[in-house]
KOLMARSE-121865 format. One record per atom (N, C-alpha, C): residue in three letters; atom name; residue number from 1; x, y, z. Coordinates in Angstrom, 3 decimals, m for minus. Example, Ala and Ser with C-alpha at 12.3 -4.5 7.8 and 13.67 -1.06 7.14 Angstrom:
# residues 2
ATOM type atom seq       xx       yy       zz
ATOM  ALA    N   1   13.190   m5.690    7.800
ATOM  ALA   CA   1   12.300   m4.500    7.800
ATOM  ALA    C   1   13.200   m3.300    7.800
ATOM  SER    N   2   12.850   m2.250    7.080
ATOM  SER   CA   2   13.670   m1.060    7.140
ATOM  SER    C   2   12.900    0.030    7.870
This chain:
# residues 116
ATOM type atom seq       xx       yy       zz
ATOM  UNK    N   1    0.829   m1.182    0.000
ATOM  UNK   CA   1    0.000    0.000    0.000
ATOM  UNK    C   1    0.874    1.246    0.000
ATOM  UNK    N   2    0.467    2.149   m1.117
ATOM  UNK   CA   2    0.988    3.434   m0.786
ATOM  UNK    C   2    0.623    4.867    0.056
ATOM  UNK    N   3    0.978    5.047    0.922
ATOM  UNK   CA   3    0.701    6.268    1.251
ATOM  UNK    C   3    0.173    7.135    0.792
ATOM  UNK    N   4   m1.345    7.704    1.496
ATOM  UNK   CA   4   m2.193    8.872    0.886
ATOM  UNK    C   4   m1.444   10.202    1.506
ATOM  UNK    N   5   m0.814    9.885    2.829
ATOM  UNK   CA   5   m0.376   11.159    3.315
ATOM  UNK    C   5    0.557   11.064    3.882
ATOM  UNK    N   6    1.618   12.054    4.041
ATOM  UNK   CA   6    3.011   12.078    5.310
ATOM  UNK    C   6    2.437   12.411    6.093
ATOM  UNK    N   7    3.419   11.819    7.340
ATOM  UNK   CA   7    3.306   12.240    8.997
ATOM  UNK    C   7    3.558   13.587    8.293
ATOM  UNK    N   8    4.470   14.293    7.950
ATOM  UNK   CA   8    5.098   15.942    8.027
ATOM  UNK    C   8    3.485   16.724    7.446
ATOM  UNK    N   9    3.170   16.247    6.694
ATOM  UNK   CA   9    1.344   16.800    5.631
ATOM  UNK    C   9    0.629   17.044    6.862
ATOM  UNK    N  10    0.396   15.614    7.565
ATOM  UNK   CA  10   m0.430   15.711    8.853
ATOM  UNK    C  10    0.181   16.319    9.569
ATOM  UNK    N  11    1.109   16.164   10.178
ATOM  UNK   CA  11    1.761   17.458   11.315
ATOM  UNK    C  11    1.083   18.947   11.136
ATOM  UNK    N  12    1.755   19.605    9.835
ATOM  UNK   CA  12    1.254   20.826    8.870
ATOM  UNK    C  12   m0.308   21.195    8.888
ATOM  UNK    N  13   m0.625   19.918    8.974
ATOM  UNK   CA  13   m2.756   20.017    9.403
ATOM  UNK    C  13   m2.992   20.371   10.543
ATOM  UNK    N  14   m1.828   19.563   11.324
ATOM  UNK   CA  14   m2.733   20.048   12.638
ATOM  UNK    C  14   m2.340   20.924   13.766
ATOM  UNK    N  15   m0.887   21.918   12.313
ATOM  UNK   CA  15   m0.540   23.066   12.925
ATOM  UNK    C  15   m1.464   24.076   12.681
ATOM  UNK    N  16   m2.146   23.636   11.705
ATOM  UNK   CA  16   m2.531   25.046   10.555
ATOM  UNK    C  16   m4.116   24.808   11.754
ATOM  UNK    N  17   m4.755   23.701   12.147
ATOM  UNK   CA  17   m5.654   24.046   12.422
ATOM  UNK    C  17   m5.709   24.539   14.101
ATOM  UNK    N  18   m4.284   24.510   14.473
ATOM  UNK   CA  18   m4.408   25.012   16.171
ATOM  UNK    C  18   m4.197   26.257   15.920
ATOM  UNK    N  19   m3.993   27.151   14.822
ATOM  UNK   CA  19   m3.878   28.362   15.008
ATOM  UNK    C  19   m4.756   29.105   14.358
ATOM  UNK    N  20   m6.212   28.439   14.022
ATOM  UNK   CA  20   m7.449   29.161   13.204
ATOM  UNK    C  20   m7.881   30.425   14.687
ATOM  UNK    N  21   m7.965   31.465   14.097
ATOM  UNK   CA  21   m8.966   32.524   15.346
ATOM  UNK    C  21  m10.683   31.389   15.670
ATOM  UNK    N  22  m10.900   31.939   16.695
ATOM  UNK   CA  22  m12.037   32.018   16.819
ATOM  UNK    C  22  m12.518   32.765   18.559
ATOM  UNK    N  23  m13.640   33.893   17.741
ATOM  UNK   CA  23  m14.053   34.471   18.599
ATOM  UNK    C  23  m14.573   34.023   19.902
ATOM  UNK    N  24  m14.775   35.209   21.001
ATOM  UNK   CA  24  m15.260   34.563   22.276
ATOM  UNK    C  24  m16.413   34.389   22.100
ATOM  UNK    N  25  m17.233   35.086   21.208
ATOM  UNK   CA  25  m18.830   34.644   21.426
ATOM  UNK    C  25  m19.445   33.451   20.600
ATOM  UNK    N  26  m18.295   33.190   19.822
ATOM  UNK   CA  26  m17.974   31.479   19.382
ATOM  UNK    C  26  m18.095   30.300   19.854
ATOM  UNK    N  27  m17.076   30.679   20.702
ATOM  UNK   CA  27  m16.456   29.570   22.114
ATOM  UNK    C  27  m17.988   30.044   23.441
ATOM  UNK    N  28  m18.636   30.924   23.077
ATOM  UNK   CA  28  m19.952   30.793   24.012
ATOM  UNK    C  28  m20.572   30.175   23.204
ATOM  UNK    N  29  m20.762   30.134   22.203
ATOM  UNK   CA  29  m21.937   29.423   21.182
ATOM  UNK    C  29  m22.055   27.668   21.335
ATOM  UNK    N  30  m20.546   27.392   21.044
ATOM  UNK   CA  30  m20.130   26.228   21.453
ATOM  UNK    C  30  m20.882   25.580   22.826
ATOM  UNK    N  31  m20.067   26.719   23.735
ATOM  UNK   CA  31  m20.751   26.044   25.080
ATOM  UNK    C  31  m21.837   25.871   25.592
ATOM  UNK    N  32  m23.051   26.748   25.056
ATOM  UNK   CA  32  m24.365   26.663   24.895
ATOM  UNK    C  32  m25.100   25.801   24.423
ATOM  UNK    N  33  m24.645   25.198   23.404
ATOM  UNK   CA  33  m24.977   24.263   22.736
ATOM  UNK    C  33  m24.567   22.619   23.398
ATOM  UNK    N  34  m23.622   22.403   24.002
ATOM  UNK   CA  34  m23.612   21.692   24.773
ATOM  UNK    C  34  m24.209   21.736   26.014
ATOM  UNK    N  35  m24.291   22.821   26.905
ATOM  UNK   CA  35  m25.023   23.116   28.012
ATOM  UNK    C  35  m26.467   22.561   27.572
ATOM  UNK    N  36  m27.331   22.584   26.620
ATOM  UNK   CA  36  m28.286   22.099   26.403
ATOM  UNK    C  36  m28.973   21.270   26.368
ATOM  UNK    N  37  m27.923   20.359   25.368
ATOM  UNK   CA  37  m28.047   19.204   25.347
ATOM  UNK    C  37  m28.246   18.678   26.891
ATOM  UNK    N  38  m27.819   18.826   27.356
ATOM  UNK   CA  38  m27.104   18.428   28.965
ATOM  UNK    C  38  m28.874   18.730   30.106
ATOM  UNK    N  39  m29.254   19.567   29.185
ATOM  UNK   CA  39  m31.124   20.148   30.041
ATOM  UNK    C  39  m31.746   20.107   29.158
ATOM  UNK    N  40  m31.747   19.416   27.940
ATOM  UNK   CA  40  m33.111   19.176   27.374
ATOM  UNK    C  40  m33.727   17.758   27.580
ATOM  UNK    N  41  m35.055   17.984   27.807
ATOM  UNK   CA  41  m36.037   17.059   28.263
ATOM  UNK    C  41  m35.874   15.759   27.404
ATOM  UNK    N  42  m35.597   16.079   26.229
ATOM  UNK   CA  42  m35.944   15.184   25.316
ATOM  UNK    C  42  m34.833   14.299   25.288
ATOM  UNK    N  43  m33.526   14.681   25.779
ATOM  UNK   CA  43  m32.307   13.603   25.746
ATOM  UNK    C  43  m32.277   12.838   27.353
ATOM  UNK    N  44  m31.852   11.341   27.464
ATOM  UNK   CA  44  m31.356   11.268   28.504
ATOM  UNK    C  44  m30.112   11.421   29.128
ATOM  UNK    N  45  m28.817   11.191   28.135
ATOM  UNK   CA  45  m27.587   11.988   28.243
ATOM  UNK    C  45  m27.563   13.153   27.190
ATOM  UNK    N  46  m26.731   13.738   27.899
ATOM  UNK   CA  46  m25.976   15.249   26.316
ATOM  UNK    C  46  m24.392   15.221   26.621
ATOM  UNK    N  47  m24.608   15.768   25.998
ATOM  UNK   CA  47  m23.131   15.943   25.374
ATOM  UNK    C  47  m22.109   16.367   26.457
ATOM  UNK    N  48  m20.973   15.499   26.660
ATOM  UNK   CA  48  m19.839   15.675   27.922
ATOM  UNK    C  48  m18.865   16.753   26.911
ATOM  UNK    N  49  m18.309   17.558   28.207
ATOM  UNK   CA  49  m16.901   18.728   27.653
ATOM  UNK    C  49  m16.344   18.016   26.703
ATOM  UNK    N  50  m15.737   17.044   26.357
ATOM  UNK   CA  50  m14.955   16.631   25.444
ATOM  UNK    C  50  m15.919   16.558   23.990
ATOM  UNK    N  51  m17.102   16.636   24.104
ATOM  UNK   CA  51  m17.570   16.820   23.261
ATOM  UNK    C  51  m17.578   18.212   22.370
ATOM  UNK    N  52  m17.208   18.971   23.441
ATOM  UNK   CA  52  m17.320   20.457   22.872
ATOM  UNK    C  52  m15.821   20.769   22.398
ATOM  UNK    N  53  m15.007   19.953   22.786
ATOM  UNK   CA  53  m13.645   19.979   22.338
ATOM  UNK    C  53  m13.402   19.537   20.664
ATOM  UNK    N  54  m14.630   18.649   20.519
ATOM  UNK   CA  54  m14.146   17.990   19.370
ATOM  UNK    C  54  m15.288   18.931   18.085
ATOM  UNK    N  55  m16.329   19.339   18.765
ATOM  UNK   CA  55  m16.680   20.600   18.086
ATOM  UNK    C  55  m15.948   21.707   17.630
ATOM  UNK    N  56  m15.586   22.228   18.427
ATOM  UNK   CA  56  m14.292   23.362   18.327
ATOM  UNK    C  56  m13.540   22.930   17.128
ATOM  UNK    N  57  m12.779   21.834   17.463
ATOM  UNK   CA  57  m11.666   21.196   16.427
ATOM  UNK    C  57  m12.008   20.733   15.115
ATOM  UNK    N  58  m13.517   20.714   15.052
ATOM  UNK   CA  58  m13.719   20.208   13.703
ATOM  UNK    C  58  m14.248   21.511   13.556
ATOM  UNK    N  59  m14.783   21.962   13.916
ATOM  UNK   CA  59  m15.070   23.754   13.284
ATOM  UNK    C  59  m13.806   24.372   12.831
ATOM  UNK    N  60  m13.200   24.083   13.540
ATOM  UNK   CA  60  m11.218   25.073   13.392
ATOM  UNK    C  60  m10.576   24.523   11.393
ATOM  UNK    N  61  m11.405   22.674   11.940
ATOM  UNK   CA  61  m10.650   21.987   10.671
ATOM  UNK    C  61  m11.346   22.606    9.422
ATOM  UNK    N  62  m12.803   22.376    9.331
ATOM  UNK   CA  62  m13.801   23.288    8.130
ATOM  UNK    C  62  m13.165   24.465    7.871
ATOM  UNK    N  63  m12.805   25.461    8.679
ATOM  UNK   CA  63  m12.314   26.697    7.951
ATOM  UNK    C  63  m11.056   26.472    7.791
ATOM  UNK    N  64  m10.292   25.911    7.754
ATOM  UNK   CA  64   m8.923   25.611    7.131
ATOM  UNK    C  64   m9.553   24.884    5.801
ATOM  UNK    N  65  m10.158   23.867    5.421
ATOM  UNK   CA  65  m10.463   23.397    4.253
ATOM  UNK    C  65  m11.378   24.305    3.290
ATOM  UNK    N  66  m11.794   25.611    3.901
ATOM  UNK   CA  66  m12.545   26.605    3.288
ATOM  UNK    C  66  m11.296   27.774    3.223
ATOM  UNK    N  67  m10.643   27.452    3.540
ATOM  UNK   CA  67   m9.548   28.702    2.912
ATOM  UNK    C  67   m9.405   29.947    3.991
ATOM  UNK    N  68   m9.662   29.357    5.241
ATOM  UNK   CA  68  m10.090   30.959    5.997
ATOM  UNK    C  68   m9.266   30.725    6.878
ATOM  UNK    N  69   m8.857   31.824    8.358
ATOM  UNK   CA  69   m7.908   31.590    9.125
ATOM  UNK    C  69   m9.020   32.424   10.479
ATOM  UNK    N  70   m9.975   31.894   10.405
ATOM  UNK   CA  70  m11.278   31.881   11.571
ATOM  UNK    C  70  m12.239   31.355   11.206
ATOM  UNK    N  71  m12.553   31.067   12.837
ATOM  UNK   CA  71  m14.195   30.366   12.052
ATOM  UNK    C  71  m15.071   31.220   12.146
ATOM  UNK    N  72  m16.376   30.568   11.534
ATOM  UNK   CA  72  m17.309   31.466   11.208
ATOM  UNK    C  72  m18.449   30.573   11.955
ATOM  UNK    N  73  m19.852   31.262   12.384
ATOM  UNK   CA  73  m21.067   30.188   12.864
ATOM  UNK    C  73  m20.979   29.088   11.829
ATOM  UNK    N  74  m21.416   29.197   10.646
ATOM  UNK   CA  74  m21.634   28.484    9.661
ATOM  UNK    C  74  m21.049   27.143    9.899
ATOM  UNK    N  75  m19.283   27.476   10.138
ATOM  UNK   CA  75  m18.551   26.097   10.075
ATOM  UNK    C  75  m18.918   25.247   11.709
ATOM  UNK    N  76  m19.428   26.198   12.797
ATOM  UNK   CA  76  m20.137   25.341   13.851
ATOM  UNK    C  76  m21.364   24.712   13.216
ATOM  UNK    N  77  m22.076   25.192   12.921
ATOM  UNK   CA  77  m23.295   24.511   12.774
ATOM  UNK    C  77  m23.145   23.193   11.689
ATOM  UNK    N  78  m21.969   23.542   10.454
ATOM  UNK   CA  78  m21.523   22.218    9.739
ATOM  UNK    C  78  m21.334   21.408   10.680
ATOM  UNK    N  79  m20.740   21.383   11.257
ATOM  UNK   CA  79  m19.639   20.216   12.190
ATOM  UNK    C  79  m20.870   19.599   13.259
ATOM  UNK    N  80  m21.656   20.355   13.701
ATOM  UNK   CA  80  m22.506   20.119   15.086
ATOM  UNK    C  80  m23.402   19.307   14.949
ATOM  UNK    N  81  m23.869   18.599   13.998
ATOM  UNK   CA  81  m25.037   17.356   14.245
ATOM  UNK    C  81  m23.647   16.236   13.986
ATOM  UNK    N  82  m23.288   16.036   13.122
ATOM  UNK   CA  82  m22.532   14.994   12.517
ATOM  UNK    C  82  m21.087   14.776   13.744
ATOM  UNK    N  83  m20.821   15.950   14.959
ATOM  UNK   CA  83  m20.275   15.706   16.086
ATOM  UNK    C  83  m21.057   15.090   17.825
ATOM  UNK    N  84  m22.123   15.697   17.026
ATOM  UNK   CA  84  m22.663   15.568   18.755
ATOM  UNK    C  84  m23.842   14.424   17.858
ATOM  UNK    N  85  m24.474   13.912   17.235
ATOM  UNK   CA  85  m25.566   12.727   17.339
ATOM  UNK    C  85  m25.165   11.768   17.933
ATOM  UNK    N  86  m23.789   11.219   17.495
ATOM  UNK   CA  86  m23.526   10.254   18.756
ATOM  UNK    C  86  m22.660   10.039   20.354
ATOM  UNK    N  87  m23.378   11.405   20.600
ATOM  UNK   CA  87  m22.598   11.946   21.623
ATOM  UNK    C  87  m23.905   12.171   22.520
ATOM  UNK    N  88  m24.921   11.853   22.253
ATOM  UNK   CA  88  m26.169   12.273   22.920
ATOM  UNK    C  88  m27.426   10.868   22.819
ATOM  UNK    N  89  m28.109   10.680   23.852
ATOM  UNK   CA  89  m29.070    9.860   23.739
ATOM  UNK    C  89  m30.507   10.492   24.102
ATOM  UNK    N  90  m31.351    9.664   23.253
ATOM  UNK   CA  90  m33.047   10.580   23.178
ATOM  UNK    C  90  m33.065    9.743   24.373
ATOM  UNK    N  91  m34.257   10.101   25.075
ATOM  UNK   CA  91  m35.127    9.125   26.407
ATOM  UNK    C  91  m35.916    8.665   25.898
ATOM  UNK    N  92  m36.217    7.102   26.301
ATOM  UNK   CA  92  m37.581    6.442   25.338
ATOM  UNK    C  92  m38.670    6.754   25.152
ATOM  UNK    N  93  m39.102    7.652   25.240
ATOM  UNK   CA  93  m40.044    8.174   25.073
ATOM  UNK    C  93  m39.920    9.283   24.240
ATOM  UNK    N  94  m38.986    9.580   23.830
ATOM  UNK   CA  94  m38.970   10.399   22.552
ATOM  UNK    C  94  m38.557    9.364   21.354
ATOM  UNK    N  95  m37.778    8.283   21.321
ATOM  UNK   CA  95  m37.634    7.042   20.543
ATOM  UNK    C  95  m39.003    6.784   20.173
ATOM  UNK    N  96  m39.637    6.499   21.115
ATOM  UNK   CA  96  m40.685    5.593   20.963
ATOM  UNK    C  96  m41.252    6.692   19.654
ATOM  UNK    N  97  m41.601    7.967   20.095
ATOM  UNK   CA  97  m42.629    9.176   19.298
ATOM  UNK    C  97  m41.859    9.461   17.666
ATOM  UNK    N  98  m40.624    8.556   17.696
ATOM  UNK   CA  98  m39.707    8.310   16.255
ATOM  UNK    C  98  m38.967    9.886   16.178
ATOM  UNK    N  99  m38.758   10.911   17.166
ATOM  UNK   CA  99  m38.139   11.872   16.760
ATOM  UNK    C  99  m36.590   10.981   16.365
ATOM  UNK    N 100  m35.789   11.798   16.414
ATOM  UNK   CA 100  m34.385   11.591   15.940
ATOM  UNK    C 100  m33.202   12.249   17.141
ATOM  UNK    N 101  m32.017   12.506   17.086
ATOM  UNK   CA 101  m31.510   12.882   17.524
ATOM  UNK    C 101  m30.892   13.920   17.203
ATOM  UNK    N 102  m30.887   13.811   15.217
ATOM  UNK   CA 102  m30.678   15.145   14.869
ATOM  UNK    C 102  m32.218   16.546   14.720
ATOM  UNK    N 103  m33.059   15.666   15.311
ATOM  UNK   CA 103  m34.609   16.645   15.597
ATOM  UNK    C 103  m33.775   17.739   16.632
ATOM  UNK    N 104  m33.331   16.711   17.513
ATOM  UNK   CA 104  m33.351   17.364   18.783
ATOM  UNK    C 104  m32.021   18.504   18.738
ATOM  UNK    N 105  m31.140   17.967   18.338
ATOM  UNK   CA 105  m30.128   19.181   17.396
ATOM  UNK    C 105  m30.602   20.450   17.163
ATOM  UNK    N 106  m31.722   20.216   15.985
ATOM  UNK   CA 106  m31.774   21.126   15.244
ATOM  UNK    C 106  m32.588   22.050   16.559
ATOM  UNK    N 107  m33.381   21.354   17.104
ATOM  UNK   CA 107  m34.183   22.539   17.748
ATOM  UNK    C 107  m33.453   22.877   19.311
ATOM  UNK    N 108  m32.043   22.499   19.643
ATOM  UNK   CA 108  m31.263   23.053   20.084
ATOM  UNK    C 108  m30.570   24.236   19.876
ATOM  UNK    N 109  m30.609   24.138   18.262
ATOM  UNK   CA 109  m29.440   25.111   17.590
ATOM  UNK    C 109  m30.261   26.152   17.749
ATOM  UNK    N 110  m31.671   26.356   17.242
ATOM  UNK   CA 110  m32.854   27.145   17.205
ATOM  UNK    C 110  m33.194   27.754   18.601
ATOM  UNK    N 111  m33.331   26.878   19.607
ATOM  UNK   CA 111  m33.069   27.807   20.812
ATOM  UNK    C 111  m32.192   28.139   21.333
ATOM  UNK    N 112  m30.521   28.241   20.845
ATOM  UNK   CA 112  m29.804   28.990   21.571
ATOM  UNK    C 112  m29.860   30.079   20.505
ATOM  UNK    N 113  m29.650   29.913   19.188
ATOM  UNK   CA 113  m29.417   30.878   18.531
ATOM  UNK    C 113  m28.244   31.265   17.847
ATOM  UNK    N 114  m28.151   31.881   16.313
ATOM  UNK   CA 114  m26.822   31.675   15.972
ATOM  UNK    C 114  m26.200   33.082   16.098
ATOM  UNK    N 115  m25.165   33.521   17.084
ATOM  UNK   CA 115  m24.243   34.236   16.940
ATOM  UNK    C 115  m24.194   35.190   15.280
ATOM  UNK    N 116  m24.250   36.161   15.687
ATOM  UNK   CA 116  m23.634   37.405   14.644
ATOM  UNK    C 116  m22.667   38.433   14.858
């Protein structure tokens, strides 16, 4: 098998993405959004800190693959179902009623609100 990538390529990735900006009312957006999860009725777990870590980091990674050197809401809200769905469990009784977990996402994102 040949190599798709160098260690030095990857190194270079995951210099470029520890040094993306991102604002403080960002890093509140973030945390809100996990805080939620964590008190909404409809989950029985939400989302642990390390979850919000790996939000951050895949938000940081999107705007490096978009050409930018900050993030923007946009690249949170990319990253945020496809990070936190399996980072969160519905209570059976929202299973049972067939919502989803990215339902409960979305109308997370909707009540905290997106940053401008």
């Amino acid at each position: 098998m040949e190599p798709i990538i160098t260690p030095e390529i990857l190194s270079n990735a995951r210099m470029q993405v520890r040094q993306i900006h991102i604002e403080p009312k960002l890093l509140e957006f973030i945390a809100k959004l996990i805080w939620e999860t964590r008190n909404d009725r409809s989950l029985y777990i939400g989302a642990s800190p390390r979850a919000s870590i790996a939000l951050l980091q895949i938000s940081k990674a999107i705007s490096v693959l978009h050409g930018r050197e900050f993030v923007i809401p946009e690249d949170i809200l990319l990253a945020a179902t496809p990070v936190l769905r399996h980072r969160i469990s519905l209570t059976p009784e929202r299973e049972m009623e067939g919502i989803t977990t990215d339902d409960v996402l979305k109308e997370i994102i909707a009540r905290v609100g997106i940053p401008r």
